[in-house]
HTML snippet that shows the backbone in 3Dmol.js (N, CA, C, O; Angstrom):
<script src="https://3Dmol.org/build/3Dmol-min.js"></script>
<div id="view" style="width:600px;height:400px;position:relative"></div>
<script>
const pdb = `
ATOM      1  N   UNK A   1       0.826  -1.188   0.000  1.00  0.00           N
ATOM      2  CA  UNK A   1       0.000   0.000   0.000  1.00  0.00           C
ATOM      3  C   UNK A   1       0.874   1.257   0.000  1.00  0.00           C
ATOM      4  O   UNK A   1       0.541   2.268  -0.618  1.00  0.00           O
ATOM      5  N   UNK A   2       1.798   1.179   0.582  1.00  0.00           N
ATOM      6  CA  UNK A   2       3.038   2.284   0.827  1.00  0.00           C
ATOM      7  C   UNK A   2       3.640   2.778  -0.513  1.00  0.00           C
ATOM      8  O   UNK A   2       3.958   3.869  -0.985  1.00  0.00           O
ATOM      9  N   UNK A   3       3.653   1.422  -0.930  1.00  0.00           N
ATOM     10  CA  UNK A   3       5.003   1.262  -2.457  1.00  0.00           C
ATOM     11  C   UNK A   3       3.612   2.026  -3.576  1.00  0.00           C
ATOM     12  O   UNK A   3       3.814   3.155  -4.023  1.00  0.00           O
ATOM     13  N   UNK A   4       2.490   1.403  -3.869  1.00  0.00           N
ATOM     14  CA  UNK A   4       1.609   2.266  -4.157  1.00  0.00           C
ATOM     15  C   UNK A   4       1.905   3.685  -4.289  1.00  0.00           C
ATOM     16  O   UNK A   4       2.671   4.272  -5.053  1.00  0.00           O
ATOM     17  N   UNK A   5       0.930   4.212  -3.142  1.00  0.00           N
ATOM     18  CA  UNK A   5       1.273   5.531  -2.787  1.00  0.00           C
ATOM     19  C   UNK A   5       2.555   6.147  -3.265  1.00  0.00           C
ATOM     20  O   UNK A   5       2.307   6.774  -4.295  1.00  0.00           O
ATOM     21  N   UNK A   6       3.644   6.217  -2.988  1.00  0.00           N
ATOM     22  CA  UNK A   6       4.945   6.331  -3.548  1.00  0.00           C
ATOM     23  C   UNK A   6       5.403   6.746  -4.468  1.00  0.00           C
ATOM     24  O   UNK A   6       6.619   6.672  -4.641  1.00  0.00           O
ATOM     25  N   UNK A   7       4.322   4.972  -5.929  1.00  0.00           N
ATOM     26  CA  UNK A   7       4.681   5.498  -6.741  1.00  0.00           C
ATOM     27  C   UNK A   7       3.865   6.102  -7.862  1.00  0.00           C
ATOM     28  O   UNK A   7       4.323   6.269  -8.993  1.00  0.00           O
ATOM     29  N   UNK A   8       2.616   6.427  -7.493  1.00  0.00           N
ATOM     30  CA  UNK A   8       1.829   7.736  -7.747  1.00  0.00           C
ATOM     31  C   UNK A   8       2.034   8.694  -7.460  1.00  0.00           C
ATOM     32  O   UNK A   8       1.494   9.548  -8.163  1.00  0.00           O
ATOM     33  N   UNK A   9       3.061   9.293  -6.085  1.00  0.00           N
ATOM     34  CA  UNK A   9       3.132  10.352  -5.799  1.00  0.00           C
ATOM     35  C   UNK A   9       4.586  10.929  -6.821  1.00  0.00           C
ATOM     36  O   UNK A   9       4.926  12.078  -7.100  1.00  0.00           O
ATOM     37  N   UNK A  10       5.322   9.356  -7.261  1.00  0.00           N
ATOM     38  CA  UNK A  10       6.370  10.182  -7.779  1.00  0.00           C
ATOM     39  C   UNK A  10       5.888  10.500  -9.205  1.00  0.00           C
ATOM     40  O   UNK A  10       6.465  11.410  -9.800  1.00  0.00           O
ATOM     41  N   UNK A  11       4.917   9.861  -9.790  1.00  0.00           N
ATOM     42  CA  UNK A  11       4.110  10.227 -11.218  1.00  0.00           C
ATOM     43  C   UNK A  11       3.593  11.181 -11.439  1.00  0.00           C
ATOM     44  O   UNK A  11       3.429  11.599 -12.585  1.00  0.00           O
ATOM     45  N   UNK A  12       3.066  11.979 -10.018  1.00  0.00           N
ATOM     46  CA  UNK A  12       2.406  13.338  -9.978  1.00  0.00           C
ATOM     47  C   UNK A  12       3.310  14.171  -9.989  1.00  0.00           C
ATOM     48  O   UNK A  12       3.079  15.275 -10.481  1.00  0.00           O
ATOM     49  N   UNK A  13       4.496  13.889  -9.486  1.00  0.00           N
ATOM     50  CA  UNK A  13       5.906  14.941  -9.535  1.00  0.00           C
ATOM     51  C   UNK A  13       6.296  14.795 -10.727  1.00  0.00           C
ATOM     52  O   UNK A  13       7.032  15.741 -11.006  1.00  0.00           O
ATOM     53  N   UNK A  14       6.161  13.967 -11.729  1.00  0.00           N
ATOM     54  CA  UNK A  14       6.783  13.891 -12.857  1.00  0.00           C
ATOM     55  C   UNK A  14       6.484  14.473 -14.154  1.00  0.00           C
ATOM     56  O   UNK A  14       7.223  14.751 -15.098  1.00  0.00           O
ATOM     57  N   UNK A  15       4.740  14.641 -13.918  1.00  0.00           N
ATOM     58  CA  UNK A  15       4.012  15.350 -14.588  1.00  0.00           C
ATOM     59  C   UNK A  15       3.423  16.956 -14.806  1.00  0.00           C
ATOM     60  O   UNK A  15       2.329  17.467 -14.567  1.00  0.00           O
ATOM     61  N   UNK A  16       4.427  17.373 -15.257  1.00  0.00           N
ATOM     62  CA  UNK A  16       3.771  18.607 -15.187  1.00  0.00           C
ATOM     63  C   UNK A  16       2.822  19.763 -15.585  1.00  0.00           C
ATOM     64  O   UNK A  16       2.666  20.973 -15.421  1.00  0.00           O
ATOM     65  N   UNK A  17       2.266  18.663 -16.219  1.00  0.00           N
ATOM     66  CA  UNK A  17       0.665  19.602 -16.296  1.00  0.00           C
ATOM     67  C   UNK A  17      -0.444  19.065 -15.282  1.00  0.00           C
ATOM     68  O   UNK A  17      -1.586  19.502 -15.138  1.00  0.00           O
ATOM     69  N   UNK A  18       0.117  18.112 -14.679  1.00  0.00           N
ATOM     70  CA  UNK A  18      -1.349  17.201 -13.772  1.00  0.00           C
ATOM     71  C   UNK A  18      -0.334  17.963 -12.398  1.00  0.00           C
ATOM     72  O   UNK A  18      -0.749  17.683 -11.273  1.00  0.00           O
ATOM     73  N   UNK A  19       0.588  18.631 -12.448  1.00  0.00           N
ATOM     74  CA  UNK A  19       1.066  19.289 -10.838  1.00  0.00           C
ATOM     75  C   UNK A  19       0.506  20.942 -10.912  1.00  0.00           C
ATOM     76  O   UNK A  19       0.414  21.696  -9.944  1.00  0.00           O
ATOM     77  N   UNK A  20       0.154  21.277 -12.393  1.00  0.00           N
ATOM     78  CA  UNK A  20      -0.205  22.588 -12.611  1.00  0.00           C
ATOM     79  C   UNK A  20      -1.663  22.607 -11.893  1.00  0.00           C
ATOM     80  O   UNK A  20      -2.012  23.374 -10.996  1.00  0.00           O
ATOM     81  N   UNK A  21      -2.427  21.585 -12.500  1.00  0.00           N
ATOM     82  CA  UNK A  21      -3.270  21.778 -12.723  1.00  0.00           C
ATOM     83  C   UNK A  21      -4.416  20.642 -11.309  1.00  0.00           C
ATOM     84  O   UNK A  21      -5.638  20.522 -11.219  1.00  0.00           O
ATOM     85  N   UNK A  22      -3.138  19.963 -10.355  1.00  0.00           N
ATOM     86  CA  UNK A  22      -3.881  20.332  -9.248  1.00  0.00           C
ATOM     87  C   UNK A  22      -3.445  21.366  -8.030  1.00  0.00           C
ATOM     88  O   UNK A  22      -4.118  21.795  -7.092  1.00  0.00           O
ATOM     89  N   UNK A  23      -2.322  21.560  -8.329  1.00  0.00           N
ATOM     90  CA  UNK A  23      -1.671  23.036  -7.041  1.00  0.00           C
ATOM     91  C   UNK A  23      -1.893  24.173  -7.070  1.00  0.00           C
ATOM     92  O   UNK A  23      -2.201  24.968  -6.183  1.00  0.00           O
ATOM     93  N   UNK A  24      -1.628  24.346  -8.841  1.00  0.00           N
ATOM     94  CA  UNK A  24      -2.037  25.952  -9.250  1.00  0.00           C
ATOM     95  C   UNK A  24      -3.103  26.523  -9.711  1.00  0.00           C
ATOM     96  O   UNK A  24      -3.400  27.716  -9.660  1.00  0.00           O
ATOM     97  N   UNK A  25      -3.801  25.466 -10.262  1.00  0.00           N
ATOM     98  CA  UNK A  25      -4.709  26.046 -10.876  1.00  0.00           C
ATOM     99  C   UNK A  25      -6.193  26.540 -10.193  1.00  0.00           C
ATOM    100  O   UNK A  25      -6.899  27.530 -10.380  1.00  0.00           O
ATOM    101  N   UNK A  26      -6.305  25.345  -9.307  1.00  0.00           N
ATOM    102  CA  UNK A  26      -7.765  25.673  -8.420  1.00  0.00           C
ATOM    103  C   UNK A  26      -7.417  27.073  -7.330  1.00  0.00           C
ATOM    104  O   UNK A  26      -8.339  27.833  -7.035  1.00  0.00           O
ATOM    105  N   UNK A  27      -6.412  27.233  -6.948  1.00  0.00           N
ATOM    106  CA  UNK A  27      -6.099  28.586  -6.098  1.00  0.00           C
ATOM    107  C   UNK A  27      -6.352  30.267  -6.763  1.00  0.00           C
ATOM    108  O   UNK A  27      -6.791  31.356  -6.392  1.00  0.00           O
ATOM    109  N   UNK A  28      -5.648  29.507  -8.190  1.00  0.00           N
ATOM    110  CA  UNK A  28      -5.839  31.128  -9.106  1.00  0.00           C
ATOM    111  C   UNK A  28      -7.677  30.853  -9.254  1.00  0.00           C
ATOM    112  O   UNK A  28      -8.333  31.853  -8.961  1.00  0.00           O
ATOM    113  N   UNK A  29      -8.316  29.880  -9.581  1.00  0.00           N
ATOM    114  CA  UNK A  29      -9.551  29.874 -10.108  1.00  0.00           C
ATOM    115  C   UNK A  29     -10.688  30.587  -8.604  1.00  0.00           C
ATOM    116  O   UNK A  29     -11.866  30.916  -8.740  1.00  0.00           O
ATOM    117  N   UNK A  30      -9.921  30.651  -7.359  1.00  0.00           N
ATOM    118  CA  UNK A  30     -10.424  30.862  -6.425  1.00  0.00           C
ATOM    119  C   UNK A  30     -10.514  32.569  -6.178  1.00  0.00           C
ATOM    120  O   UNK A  30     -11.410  33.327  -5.807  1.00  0.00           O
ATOM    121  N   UNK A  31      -9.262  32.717  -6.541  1.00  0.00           N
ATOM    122  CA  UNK A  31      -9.105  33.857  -6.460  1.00  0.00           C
ATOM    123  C   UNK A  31      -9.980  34.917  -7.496  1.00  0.00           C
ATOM    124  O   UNK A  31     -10.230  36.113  -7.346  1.00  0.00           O
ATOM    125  N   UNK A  32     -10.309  34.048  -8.520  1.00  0.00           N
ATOM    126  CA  UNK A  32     -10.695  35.108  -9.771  1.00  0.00           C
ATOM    127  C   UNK A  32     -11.994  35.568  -9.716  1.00  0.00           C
ATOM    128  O   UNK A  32     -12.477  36.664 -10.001  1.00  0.00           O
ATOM    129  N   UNK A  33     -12.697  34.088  -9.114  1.00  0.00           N
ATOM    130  CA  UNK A  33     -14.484  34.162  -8.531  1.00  0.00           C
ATOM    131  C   UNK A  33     -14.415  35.242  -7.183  1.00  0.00           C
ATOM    132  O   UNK A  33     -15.125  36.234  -7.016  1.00  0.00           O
ATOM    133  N   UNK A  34     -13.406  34.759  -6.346  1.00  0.00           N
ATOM    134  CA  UNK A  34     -13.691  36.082  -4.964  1.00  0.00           C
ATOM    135  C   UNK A  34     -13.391  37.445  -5.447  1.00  0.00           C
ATOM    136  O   UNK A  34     -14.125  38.365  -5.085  1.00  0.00           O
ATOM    137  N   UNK A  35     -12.269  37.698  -6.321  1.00  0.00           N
ATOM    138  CA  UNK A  35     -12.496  38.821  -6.981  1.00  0.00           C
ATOM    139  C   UNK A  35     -13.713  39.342  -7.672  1.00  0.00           C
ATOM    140  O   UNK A  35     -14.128  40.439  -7.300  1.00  0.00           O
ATOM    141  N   UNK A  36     -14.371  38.686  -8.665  1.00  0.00           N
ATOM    142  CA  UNK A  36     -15.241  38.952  -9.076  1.00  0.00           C
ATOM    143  C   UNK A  36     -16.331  39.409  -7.861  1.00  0.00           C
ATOM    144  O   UNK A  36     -16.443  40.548  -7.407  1.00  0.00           O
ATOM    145  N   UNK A  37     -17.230  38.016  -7.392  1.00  0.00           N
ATOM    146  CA  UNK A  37     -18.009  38.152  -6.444  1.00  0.00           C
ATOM    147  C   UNK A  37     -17.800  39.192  -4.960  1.00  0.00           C
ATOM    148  O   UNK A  37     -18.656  39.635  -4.193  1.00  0.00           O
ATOM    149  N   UNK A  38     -16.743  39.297  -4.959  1.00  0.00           N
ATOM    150  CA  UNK A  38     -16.622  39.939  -3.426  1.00  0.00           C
ATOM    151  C   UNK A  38     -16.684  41.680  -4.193  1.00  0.00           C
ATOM    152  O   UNK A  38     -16.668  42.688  -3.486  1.00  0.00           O
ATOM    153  N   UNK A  39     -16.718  41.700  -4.923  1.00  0.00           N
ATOM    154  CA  UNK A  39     -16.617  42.997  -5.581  1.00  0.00           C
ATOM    155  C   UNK A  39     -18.098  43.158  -6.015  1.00  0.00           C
ATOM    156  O   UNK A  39     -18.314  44.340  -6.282  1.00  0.00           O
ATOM    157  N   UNK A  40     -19.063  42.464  -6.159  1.00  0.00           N
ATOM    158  CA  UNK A  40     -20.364  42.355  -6.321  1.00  0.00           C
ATOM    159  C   UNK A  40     -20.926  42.642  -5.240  1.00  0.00           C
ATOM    160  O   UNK A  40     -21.850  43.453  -5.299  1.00  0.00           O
ATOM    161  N   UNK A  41     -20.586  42.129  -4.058  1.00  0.00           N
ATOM    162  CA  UNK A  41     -21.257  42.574  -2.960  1.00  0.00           C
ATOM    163  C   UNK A  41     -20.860  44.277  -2.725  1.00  0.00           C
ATOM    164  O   UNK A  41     -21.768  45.107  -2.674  1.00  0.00           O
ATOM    165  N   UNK A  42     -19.971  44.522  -2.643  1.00  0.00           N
ATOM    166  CA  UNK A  42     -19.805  45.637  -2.139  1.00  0.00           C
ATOM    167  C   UNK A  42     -20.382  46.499  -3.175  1.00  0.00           C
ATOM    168  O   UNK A  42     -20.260  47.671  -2.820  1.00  0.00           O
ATOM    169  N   UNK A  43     -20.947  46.395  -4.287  1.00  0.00           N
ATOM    170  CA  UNK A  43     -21.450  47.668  -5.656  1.00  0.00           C
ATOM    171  C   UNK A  43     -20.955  47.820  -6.816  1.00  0.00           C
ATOM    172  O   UNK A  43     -21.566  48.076  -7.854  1.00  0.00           O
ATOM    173  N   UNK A  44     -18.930  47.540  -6.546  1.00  0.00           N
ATOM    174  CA  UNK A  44     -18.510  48.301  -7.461  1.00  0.00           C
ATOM    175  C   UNK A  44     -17.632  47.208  -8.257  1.00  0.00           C
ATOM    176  O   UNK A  44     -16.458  46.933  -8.008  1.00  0.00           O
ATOM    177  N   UNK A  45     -18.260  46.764  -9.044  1.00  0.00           N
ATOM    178  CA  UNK A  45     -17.938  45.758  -9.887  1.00  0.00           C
ATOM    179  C   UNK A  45     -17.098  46.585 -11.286  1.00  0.00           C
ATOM    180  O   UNK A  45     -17.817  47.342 -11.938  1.00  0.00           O
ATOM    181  N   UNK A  46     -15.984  46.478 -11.621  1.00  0.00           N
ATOM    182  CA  UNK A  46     -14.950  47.211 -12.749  1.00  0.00           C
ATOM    183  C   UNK A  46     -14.166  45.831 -13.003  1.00  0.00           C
ATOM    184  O   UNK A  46     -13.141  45.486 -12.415  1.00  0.00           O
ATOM    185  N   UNK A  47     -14.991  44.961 -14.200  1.00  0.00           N
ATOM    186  CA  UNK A  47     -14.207  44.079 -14.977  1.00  0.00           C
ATOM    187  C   UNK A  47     -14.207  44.438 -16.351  1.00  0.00           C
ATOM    188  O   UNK A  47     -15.075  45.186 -16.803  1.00  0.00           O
ATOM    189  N   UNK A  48     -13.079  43.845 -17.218  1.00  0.00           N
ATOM    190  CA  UNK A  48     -12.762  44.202 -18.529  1.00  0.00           C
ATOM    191  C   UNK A  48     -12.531  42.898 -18.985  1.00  0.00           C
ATOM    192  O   UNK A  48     -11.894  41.979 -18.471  1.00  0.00           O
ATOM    193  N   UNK A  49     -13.248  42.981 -20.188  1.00  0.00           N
ATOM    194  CA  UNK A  49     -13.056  41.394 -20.860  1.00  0.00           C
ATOM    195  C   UNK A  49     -12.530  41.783 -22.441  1.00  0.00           C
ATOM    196  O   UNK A  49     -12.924  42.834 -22.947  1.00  0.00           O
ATOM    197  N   UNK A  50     -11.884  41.136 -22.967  1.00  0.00           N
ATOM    198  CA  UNK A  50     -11.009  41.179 -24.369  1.00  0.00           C
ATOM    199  C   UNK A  50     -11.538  39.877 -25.562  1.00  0.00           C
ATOM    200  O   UNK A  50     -11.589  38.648 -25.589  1.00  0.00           O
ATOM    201  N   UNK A  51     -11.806  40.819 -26.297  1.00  0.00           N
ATOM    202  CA  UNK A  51     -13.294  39.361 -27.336  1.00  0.00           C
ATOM    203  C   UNK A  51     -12.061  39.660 -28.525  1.00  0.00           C
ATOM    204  O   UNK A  51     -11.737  40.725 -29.051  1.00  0.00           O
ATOM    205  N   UNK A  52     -11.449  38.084 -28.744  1.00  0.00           N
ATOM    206  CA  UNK A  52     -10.849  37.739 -30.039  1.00  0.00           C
ATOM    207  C   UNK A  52     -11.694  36.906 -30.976  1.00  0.00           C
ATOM    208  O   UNK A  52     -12.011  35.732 -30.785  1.00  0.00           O
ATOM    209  N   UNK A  53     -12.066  37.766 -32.160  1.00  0.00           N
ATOM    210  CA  UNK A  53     -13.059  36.649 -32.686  1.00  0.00           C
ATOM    211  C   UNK A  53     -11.894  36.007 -34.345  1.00  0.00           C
ATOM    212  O   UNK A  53     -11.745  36.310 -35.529  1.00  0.00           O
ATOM    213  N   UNK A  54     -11.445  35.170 -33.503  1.00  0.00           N
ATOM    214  CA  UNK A  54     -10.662  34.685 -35.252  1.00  0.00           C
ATOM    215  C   UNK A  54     -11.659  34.218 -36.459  1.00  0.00           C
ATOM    216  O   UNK A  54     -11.228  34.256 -37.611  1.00  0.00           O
ATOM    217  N   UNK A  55     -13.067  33.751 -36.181  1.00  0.00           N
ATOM    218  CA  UNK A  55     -13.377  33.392 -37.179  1.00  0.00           C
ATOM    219  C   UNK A  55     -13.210  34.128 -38.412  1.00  0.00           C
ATOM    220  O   UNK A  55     -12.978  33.547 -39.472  1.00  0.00           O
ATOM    221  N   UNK A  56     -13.337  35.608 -38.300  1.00  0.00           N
ATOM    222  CA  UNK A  56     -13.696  35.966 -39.267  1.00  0.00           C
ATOM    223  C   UNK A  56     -12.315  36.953 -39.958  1.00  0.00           C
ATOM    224  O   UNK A  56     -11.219  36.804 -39.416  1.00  0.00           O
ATOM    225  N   UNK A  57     -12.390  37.581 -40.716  1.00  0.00           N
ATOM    226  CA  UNK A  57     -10.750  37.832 -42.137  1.00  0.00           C
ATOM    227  C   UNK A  57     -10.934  39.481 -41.502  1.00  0.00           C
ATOM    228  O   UNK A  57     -11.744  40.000 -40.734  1.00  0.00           O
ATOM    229  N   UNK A  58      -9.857  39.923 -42.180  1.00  0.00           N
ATOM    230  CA  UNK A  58      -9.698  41.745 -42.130  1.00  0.00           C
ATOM    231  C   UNK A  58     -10.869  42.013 -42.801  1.00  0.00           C
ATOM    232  O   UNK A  58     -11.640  42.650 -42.084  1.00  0.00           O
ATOM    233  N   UNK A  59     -11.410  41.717 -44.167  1.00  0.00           N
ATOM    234  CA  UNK A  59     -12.041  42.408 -44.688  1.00  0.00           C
ATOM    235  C   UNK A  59     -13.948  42.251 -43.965  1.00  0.00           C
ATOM    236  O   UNK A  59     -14.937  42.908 -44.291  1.00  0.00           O
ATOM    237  N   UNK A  60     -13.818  41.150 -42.956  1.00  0.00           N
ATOM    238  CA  UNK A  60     -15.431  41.705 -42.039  1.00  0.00           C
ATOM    239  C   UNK A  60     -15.970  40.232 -42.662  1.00  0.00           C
ATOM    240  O   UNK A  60     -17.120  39.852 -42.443  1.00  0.00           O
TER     241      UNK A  60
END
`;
const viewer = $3Dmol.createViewer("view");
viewer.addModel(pdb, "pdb");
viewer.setStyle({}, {cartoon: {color: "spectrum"}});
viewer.zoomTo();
viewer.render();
</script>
């Protein structure tokens, strides 16, 4: 059960998008909702969002 454990934990160290994406990623995702929301409560909500639309050419 030990040797197990072990050697999943050294697979999770080895991987680095499955170490991103359980250490780092849920903390920033925490942060982005309390930003948002905690800024809702108080009134003054000032977000900016950036719209890339590739579908479509220069000419429209």
């Amino acid at each position: 059960m030990i040797a197990l454990f072990i050697a999943l934990g050294r697979s999770v160290l080895r991987d680095r998008a499955g170490l991103v994406m359980t250490f780092l990623l849920p903390p920033l995702v925490f942060l982005l909702f309390a930003a948002i929301f905690g800024a809702s409560a108080r009134g003054d909500v000032d977000l900016r969002v950036a719209l890339y639309d590739g579908a479509t050419d220069a000419r429209g």
